[in-house]
N, C-alpha and C positions, 0 to 999 in steps of 0.2 A: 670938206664934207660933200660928198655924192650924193643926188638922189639917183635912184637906178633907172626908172626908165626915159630912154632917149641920149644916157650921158654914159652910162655902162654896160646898156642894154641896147639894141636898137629900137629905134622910137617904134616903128610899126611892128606891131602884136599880129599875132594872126588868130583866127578862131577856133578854138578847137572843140570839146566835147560841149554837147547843150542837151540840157534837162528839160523838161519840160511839166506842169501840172497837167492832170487828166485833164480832158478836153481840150485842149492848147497843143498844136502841132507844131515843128518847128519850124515852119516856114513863117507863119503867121507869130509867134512869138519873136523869130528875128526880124520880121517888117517891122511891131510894133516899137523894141528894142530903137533897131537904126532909127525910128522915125525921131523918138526923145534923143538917142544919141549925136545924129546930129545937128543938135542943136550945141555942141560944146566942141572942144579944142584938145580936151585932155585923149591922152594917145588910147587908153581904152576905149573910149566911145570911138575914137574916130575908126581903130579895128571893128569896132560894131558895126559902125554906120556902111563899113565901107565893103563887110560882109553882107547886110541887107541889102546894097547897090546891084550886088552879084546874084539878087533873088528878081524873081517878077514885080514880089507884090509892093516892094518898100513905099510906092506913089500912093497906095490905096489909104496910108495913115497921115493923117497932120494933127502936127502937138500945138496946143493952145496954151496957155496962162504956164509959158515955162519957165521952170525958176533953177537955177545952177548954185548949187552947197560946194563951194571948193571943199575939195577934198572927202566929199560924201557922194556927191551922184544929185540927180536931176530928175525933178519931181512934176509934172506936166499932167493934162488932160487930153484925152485921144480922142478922134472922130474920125471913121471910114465913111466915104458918100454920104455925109450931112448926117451919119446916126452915132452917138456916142458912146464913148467906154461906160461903163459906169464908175463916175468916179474917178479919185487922182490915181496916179503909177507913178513908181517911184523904178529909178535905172542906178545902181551903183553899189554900196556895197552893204551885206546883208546888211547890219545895223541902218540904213540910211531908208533902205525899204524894208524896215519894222519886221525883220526875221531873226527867229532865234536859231540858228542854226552852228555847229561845231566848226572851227577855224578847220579849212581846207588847207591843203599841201600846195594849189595851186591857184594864179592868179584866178579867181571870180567875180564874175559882173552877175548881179542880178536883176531880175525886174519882176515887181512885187504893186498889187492889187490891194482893197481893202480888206478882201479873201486868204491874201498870203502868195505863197510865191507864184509867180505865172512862169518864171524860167531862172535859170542859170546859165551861165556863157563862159567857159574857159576859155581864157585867154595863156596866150603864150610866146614868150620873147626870146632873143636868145644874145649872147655876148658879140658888142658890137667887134671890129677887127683889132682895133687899136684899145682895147681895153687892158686886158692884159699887164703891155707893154708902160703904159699909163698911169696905173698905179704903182707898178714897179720902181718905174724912175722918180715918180713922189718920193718915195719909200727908200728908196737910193738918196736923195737929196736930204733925207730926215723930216717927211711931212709925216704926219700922224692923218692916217687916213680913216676917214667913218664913213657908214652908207645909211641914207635914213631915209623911209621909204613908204609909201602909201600901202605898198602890197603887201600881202600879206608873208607872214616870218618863214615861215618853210623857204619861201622864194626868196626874200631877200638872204638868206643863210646858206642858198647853196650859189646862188649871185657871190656872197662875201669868201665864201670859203676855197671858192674856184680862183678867186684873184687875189688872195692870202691878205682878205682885209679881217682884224680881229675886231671892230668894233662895228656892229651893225643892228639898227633895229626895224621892224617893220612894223607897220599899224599907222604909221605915222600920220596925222594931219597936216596941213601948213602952218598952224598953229604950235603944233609941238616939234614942229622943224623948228619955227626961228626960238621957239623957247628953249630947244637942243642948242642950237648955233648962241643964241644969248650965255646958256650955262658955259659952253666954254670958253668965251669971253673973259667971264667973269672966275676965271680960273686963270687969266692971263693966258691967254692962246689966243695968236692972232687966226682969223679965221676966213674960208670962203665957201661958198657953197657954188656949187655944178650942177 
């Protein structure tokens, strides 16, 4: 079992389109973004963080009382020169910062307000070199290959479809990973995850 990014994907994402709520420009949306971003490890933020490094302002925000949801996004308190956000922000994915908004095609990072969205951040990966070839020879050997994935389904199904994996799902938590990797266990399939 795969997860996709970092092991099928290459780990670093790059930035792509950003949204924004009125009044909120993008410069200032992605200082505050990298500011909660980097405070975590997971390869989305660290694209974030590493996009607002590339900005002037990323120094002007510092995240207080930060708290990290595997598998949802990170929810903190911001302060520029000693005056505060109001209120918590949440960085990750719609659900995690309380939007109801329709499943995209593409990866998205949000960051959400008690207000509702303050931005969105496409993210974007692409197939590592050796991917390919990787599954293949699994698949050659007789491995039953699956890709189970935090991101979102459109992305993990054109991920799976490019490297002729049939079983794939996205949405995934860490949670409903090992509860995936448990279920085929219990099916008698030895198993490993990537």
């Amino acid at each position: 079992v795969f997860d996709k990014t970092g092991t099928l994907t290459r780990d670093a994402l790059v930035l792509g389109e950003v949204a924004t709520r009125a009044g909120v420009d993008r410069a200032q949306a992605l200082a505050m973004a990298a500011a909660l971003a980097g405070r975590s490890l997971h390869p989305a933020s660290r694209a974030l963080a590493a996009a607002g490094h590339a900005g002037a302002n990323e120094d002007l925000w510092q995240a207080s009382d930060v708290l990290e949801e595997a598998g949802a996004g990170i929810r903190a308190r911001l302060s520029r020169n000693g005056w505060p956000w109001p209120g918590e922000l949440r960085l990750g994915s719609a659900t995690h910062c309380g939007l109801d908004v329709p499943a995209g095609q593409s990866m998205t990072v949000w960051l959400g307000d008690a207000q509702g969205m303050l931005a969105s951040f496409v993210l974007h990966g692409d197939l590592r070199p050796d991917a390919q070839a990787t599954v293949a020879q699994l698949q050659a050997l007789g491995v039953r290959v699956h890709l189970l994935s935090g991101d979102v389904g459109p992305a993990v199904a054109r991920v799976a479809q490019s490297l002729g994996i049939a079983q794939a799902q996205g949405g995934c938590s860490p949670p409903h990973k090992l509860q995936a990797l448990r279920a085929l266990q219990q099916q008698g399939r030895h198993t490993a995850m990537v």
